[in-house]
Structure formats: C-alpha cells, structure tokens
C-alpha positions, -999 to 999 in steps of 0.1 A, spaced: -506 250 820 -492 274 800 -508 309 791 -496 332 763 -496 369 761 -489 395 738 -475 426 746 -469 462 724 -431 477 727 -420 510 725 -389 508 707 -363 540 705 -358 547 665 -325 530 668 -337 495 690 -363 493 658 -338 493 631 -320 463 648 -359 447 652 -358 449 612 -324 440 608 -329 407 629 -367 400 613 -349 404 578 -316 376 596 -344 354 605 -363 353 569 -325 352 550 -318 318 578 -352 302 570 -352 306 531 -316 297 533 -324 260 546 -351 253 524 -322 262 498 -298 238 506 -325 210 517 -333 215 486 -306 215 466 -289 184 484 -321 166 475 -322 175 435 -284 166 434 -294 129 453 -320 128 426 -296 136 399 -275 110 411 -297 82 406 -309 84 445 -270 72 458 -255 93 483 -273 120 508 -305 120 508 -310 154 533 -294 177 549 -296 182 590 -302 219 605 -272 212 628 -250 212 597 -263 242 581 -259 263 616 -228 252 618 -215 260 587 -233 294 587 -212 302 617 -182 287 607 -179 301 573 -205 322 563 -202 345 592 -169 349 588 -165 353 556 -194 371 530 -225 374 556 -202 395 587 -238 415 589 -252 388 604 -235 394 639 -253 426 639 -281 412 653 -282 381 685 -275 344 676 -301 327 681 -320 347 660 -306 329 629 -302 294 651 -341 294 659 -349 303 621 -332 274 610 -345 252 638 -383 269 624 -376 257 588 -367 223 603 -398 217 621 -415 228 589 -401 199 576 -410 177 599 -448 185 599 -446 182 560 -432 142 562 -459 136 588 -486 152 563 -494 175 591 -492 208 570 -479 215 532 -445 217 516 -422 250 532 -421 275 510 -393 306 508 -406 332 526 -412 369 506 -397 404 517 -428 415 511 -455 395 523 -441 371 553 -451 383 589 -421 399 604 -407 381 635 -377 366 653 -369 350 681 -355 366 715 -332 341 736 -356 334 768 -325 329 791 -309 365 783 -348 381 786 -349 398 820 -382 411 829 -377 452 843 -404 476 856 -429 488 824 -400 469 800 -374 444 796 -336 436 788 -330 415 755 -300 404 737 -283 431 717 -308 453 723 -307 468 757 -336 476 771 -370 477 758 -396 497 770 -433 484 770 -469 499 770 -475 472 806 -452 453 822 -443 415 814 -459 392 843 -442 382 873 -431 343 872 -410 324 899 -373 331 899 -362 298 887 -383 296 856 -381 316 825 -401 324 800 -412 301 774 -406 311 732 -401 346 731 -407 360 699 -411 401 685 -432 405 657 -448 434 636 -484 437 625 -482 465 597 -483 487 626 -464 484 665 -440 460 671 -453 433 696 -433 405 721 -453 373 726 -443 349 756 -458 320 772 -457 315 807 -468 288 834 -496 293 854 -524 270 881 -554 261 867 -583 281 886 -602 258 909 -638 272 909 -672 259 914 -693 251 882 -729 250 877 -745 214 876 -756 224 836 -745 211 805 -738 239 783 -744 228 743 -729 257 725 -731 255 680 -713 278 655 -721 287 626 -725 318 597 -758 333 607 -751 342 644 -712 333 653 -728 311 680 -762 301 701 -758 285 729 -784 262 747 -796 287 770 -809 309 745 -779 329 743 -771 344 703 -735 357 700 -743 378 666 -723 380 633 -695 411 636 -693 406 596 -727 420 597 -720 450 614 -719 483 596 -686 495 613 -669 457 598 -689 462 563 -679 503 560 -644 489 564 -648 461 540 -661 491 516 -632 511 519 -607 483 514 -625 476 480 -618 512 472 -581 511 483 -575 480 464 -587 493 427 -564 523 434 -539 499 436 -549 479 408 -552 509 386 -516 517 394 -498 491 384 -525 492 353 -517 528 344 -478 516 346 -475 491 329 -496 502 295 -467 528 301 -439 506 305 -446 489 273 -451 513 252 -411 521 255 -384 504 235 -359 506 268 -377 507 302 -373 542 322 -369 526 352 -350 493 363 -369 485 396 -397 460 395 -434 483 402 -440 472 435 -409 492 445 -420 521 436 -429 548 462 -463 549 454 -472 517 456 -455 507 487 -479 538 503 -508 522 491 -495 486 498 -495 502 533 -531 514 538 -544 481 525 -521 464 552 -533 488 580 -572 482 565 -568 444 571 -553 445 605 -580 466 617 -604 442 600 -582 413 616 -579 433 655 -621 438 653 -630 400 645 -608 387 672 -616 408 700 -646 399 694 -640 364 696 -622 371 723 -650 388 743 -677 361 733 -655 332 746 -652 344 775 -683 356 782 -694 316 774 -667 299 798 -676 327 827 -707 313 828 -691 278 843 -711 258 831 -705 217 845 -693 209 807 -691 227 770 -701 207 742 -688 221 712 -696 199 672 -667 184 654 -664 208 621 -642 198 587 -633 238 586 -607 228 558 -633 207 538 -659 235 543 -635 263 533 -634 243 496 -671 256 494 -669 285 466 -701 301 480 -691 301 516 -655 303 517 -648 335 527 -675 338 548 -660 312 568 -627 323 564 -642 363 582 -658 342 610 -623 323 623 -643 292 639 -613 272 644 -600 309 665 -634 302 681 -626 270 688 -590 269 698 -599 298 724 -626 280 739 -605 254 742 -577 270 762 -601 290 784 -622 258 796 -590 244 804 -580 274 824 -613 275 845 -615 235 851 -646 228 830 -644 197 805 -646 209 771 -662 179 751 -662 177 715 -689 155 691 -686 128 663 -678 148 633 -712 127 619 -735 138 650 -766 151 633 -768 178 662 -789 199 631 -812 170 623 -820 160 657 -856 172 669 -846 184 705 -881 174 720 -887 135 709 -852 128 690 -870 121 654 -842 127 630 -848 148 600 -827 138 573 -838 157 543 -827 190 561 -815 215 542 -791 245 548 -814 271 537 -842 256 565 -836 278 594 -867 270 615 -863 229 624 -900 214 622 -905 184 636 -927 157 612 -933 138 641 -945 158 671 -945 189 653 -921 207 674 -908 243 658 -877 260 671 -848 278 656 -824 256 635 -792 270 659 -809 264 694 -822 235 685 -785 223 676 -774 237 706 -799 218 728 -789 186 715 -752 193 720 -760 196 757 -778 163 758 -747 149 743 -737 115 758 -705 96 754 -702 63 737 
C-alpha cells in the first residue's frame, strides 16, 4: 500500500523565492487552461455547436512551450518544467471529475486565497542525509530526513506546499501491510457532535471544539477579524468621500491589510494543526487497539453540512478526516474496516432486545427502551449496535 507523509523544509532565502516563483508558474498554468477550455468552448457555442468542441492539455503544453516560452512568458524557465506540465495535467483532471459529476465546475484559482503548491519531478528527487536534491533547486535541507525506499522505486507525487507559515514536501511511498494478531472483538465505533466518537467498549473520544485552548482561539480570531473588517470600513467611507481616488491599488493591497490578512491566516492554521492532531491521535489510539473488525455508520456529511444549525459544527469536527484516516490505518494494521447501510438505524436500535425506536429524536440523549426498559447513553448504545453489525 502506499503511505503518505509530510515533511517541513528549511529553505535558504534564495531556494524560497524560487518556491514562490514556481507556486505562482503553477497557479498562472492551471488558470491558463481553464482559459482556453473555456474560450474554445464559448467560440463552439457561438458557432452554432460546429467545429471543436474542447481543447486537450497535450495541446496547450505544447503550445506553452513552443511559443509562449519563447516568446512573452521567457520567466517561466525560471523555475523546473514540470511544474507548469503537472499544473495543466491538475486542471485536466479537474475536468474530468466535473463530466463524471464527481466534484463541481474548476474555477480560476486567486493570488490570494489558493493554497500554494507545485509539483517536484519524482525521477530528479534524490533523497540525501537530513534533506534532498530537487530540480532547479539544489539541495534542500529538512527538519528529518525523507524515508528510505528500495533503489529501484521512486517516490510517488511529490508536491511543496505552504501553510501560511513553513514550507512543507508531501510524498507517498510504498510500504507492507503489518501482519499482527487482532483481538477476536468486534469493535462498533459512532461519531458524532457531542463526543467526536464512543466506541463500544465504553471508550468517549471528547469534543476538542469544546476545549478552552480551541474556543480562546476561536475568540481571538473574532477579534482579529472585526479589525479587519473595520479597515476596509474606515477606508472606504474615505475613499468615497474623494472626487479622484488617492490611491490606485485595490484595499486588499495595502500594507496593513495584508498584515492583518496574515494573523487571521496564522489563527486558522493553528486552529486547523490542533483539530487534526487530534484526530490524528484518537484514530490511532482506536486501530492500536486491533480489534477483529471496525464498524464505522455510513454518514451524508455533504447533506448534513446543508443543516444551517449544525453546519459549522460539523464542518470544526472533520468526520470525513475521521473517517478517511481510519480508513487508511485499518488497512495498514490488517483489520477489516466495515462500513453500514447509510439507512441502518444504529441510533434507534435498543442494544439489549432490538426494539426499534422510531420517534427518536436528536435532542434525546439517553435511549429508553419502551419495551424492556433498557436506558443507556444514545452514543454507546449506537456503538454497540455497530459491533453487532451483520452483513446481508
């Protein structure tokens, strides 16, 4: 299988201007598609749908490095080729996953909102001690060193990115699936908004939201936030109150703002690095605990997230990061990692003699059983019944 990991660089002052120079190739390459997908599409429109239809991303490379590099765009051999070459190919598979209704329409991507990254060509990456060689940029220190792998394989999608903060590389690598021995329990584990998850051996996993380190943060980024708000408040009523403007830029140029753009970004990756270590930590607390099987419940996260009340509730607890990594790390260890009907009343299901309760409401968080009068916590009771799962 393969196994990802994600490590922080130490770039010299000049290897990180090239980093920004090559993240800013890569967003010019993927808006630059979209551009011409586009336009070839409005002109077959305008033509009464005769002629091309769409454009192919072999086409566009080519004519970026026949032409355009040689011609108006010379700064993009500043940086390695397939940093463009993969952008393209990015935008393409974008595409793709929009005609297969996998995802929504591409959209250009923004200077100032867009995650920076680009892709690094895996056959020039050499791994070195506490760093690595890369193309066109020499070599790249690291805060640990990238792992070993066999001589004759390489490493899979290499990408450098920046969070607000460090510059990171992210590769994926091949490794065996560990062969150990697993309990003969079935391990029922539910997630929800009140405890991020109980599992069926009375196990809570609490809510970090609730925390008062997460909700001092939460505070502060209100704070930051109407400072921000009352800046481009305070200049605007300015900026109309003169005939002629005394200033040409757009406001979100200014010095200013671009500071306080940058606390709030800092503010939400903190936020962002709390919640998933955390996830981190839990899931593999659960899947340590090799169980015979993990039976997770089937959840609509997008239909739920159309919930005005509990949106961004949901959107703070990341179950589908919950449930991707549990995924991944059952897989590792060898345990089957089993998933319900999306209609399995797992809630509604009295753990004890099976009654189903189907006037259940959200707000009931004890489960009382009508029939045998069985009372246990809504979660564990869920939980239970997801270990009792059988297959149809």
């Amino acid at each position: 299988m393969l196994k990802a990991i994600k490590i922080r660089l130490l770039p010299t002052p000049e290897q990180e201007t090239l980093f920004w120079k090559s993240a800013g190739t890569a967003r010019w390459a993927y808006n630059y598609y979209i551009a011409e997908k586009e336009k070839v599409y409005q002109k077959y429109l305008a033509n009464g749908k005769t002629g091309i239809k769409s454009i192919s991303e072999g086409a566009v490379r080519k004519y970026i490095n026949n032409v355009l590099k040689k011609t108006t765009h010379t700064w993009l051999k500043e940086v390695g080729s397939n940093v463009m070459k993969q952008a393209v190919k990015d935008a393409d598979k974008a595409y793709q996953r929009y005609f297969k209704g996998i995802s929504n329409k591409p959209k250009f991507k923004s200077k100032h909102k867009s995650k920076p990254s680009f892709y690094v060509n895996y056959e020039s990456l050499k791994r070195m001690h506490n760093g690595f060689c890369g193309e066109k940029m020499g070599f790249v220190k690291t805060t640990k060193p990238l792992p070993k792998i066999k001589a004759d394989k390489k490493y899979s999608n290499p990408r450098i990115t920046h969070d607000g903060k460090y510059w990171y590389i992210s590769i994926s690598y091949e490794v065996q699936e560990q062969t150990c021995e697993l309990t003969d329990r079935s391990l029922g584990v539910d997630i929800g908004l009140k405890e991020l998850a109980v599992c069926s051996d009375k196990t809570f996993y609490k809510n970090i939201n609730k925390t008062k380190r997460v909700k001092r943060l939460e505070k502060r980024l209100k704070c930051e936030q109407r400072r921000l708000s009352r800046m481009f408040l305070n200049n605007t009523k300015g900026y109309n109150k003169q005939k002629k403007p005394i200033w040409i830029r757009p406001l979100k140029e200014c010095r200013n703002i671009q500071e306080q753009n940058a606390i709030i970004k800092k503010l939400y990756k903190k936020l962002t690095d709390i919640r998933t270590n955390y996830i981190h930590q839990t899931t593999s607390k659960i899947v340590k605990t090799k169980p015979a099987r993990i039976v997770m419940e089937t959840l609509n996260i997008s239909g739920m997230m159309k919930n005005r009340h509990l949106s961004k509730a949901l959107q703070k607890q990341k179950l589908h990061e919950f449930i991707r990594q549990m995924k991944y790390k059952s897989q590792f260890y060898g345990i089957p990692f089993i998933q319900t009907d999306r209609f399995y009343p797992s809630s509604k299901t009295c753990s004890c003699c099976g009654h189903v309760k189907s006037d259940l409401k959200l707000s009931d968080r004890i489960y009382r059983c009508s029939e045998c009068g069985f009372v246990l916590d809504r979660d564990l009771n869920a939980s239970i019944n997801l270990a009792n799962y059988q297959l149809v």
